[in-house]
C-alpha positions as CSV (number, residue, x, y, z in Angstrom):
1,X,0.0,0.0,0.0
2,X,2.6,2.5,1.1
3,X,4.2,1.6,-2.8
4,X,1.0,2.8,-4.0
5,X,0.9,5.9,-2.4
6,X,4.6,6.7,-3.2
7,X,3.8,5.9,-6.9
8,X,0.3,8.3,-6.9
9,X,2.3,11.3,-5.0
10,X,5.3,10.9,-7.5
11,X,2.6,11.0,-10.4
12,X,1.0,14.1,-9.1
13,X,4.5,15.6,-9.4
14,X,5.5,15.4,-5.9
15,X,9.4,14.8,-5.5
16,X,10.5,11.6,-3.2
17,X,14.1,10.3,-3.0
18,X,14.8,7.2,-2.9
19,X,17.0,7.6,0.0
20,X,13.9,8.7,2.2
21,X,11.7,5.9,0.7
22,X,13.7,3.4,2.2
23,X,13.4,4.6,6.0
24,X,9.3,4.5,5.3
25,X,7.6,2.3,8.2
26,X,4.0,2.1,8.5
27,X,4.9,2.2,12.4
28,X,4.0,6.0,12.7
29,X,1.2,5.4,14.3
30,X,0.9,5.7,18.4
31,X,-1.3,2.9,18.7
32,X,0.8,0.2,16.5
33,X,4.2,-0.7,18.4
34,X,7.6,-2.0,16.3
35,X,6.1,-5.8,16.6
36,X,3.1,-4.8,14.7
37,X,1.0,-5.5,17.7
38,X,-2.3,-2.8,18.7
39,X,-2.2,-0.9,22.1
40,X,-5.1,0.5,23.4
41,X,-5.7,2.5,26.6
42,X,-7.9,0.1,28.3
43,X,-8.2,2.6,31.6
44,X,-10.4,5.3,28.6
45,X,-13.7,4.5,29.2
46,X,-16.1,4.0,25.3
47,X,-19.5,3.7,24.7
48,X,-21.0,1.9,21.5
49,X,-23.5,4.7,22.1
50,X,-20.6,7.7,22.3
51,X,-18.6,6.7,18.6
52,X,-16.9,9.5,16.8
53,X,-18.3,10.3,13.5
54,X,-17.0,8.2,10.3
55,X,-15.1,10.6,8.2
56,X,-17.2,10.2,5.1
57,X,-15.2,12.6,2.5
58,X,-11.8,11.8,1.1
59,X,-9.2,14.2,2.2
60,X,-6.7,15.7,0.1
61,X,-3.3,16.9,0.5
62,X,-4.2,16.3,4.1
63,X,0.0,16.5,5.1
């Protein structure tokens, strides 16, 4: 997927070195750690009944 993305950017005219493509990790989340594993805060307390909204609309250049 991250391929993908590269190739659409880099077809829009966007300029990516090579060099930085290699040090790409899907990691950059704070919810994924380096095993891949998902870590949540179980002490936050959810409702089914208290979701935020879906984003519905694509966004563009959002970075």
């Amino acid at each position: 997927y991250i391929e993908k993305a590269i190739e659409l950017l880099r077809s829009q005219g966007m300029e990516i070195p090579e060099e930085y493509v290699q040090h790409i990790s899907p990691l950059g989340l704070e919810h994924i750690a380096l095993t891949g594993d998902y870590i949540w805060n179980v002490q936050k307390k959810t409702s089914i009944h208290h979701l935020r909204p879906l984003r519905t609309k694509y966004v563009r250049n959002r970075y």
